[in-house]
C-alpha positions in Angstrom: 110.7 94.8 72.4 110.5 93.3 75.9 107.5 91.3 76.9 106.7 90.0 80.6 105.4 86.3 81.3 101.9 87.5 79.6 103.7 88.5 76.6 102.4 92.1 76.9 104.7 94.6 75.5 106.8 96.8 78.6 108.0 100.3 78.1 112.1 100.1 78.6 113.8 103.5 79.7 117.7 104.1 80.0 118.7 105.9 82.9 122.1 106.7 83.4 124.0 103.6 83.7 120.7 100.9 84.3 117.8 99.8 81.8 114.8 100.3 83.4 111.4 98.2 82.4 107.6 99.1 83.3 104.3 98.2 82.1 104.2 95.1 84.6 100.0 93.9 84.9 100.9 93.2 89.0 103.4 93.2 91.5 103.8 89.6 91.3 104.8 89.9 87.2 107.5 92.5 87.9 109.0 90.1 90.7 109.1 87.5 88.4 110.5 89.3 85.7 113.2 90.4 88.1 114.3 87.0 89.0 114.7 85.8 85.2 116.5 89.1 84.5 118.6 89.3 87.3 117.1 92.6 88.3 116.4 94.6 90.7 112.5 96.0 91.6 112.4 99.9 91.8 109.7 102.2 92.3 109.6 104.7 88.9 107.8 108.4 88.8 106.8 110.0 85.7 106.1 113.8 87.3 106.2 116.7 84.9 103.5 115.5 82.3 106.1 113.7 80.2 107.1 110.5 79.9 110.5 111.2 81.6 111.0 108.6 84.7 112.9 108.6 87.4 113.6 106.4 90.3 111.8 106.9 93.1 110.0 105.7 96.7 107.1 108.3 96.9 104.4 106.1 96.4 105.8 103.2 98.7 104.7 100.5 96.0 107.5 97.8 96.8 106.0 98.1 100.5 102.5 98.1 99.5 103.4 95.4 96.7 101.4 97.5 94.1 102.8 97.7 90.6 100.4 100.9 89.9 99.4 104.1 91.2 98.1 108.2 90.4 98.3 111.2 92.7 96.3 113.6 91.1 95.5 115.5 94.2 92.1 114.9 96.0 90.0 115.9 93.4 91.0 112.9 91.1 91.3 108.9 92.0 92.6 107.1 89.5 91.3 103.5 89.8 93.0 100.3 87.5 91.6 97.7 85.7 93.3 95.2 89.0 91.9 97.1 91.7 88.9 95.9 93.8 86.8 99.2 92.7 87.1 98.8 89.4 84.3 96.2 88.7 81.7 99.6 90.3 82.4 101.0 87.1 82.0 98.2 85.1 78.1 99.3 83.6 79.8 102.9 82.5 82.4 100.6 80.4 80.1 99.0 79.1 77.9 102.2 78.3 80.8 103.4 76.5 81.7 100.4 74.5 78.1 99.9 73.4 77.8 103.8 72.3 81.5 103.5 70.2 79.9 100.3 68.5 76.9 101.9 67.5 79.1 104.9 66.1 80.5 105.3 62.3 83.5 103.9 61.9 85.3 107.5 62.1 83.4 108.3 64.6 85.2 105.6 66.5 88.6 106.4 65.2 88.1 110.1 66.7 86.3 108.3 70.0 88.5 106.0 70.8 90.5 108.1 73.3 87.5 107.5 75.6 88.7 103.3 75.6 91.9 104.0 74.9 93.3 100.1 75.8 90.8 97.7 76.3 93.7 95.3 78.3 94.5 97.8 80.7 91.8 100.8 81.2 91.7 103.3 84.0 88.9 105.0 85.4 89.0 108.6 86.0 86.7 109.5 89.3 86.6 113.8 89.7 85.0 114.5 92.8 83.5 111.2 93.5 81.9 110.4 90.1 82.8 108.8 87.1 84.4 111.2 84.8 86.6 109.1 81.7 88.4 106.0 81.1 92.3 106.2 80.0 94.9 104.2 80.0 97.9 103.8 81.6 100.6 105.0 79.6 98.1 108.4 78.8 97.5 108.9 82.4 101.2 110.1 82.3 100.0 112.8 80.7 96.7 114.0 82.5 96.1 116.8 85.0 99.5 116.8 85.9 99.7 113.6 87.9 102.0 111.7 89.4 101.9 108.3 88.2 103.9 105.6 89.8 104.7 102.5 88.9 107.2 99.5 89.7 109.9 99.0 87.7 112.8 96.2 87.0 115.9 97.5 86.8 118.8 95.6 84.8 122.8 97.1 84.7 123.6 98.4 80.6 126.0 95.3 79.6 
């Protein structure tokens, strides 16, 4: 498995003749990782609810330099661990976390969708107020989102 500078795992897709890498913590990681692999940053869009990619420039990220972003219509703001909102919802985290402690032990196991990765939570925000906490990789699969990310793309050798 591929691992960035941070040595935090990245998801690797094949997609038709390129290997494609995502899971980047910022902008800045992917560039980096681009230069050591000889890559190339793309934009990637997971839109059908599955975790089937493609290459994209929707979301504009290699403009915006963002390596993250959810368009789940204007009901839903998806808001990452790395943006400047985040630390608002820090005291529900913390809510959370303190109420999973004080559960049983299976009672966590069943819970723990609700901090599903500590390293890299993302707030769910329905109509202005706090609603959940997901991660990355399972916001893929909510509401029918788009999620965007940036991506290195390497040639198959």
């Amino acid at each position: 498995m591929e691992t960035n500078a941070y040595d935090q795992k990245l998801n690797r897709y094949e997609l038709e003749d390129k290997i494609v890498y995502t899971g980047f913590s910022s902008y800045e990681d992917a560039a980096d990782y681009s230069q050591k692999k000889n890559g190339e940053l793309v934009e990637i869009c997971f839109r059908d609810g599955n975790d089937n990619p493609e290459i994209c420039n929707e979301a504009h990220l290699l403009e915006k330099k963002l390596h993250y972003f959810v368009d789940a219509g204007d009901e839903y703001k998806f808001i990452h661990s790395s943006d400047p909102g985040f630390k608002d919802y820090a005291d529900e985290l913390q809510k959370i976390k303190a109420k999973l402690q004080q559960s049983p032990p299976d009672e966590r196991y069943i819970a723990s969708f609700e901090i599903e990765n500590a390293e890299d939570p993302i707030v769910v925000i329905k109509n202005g107020h706090f609603e959940s906490v997901t991660s990355r990789e399972r916001s893929k699969y909510l509401k029918q989102a788009k999620v965007y990310e940036i991506g290195v793309s390497v040639p198959i050798s």
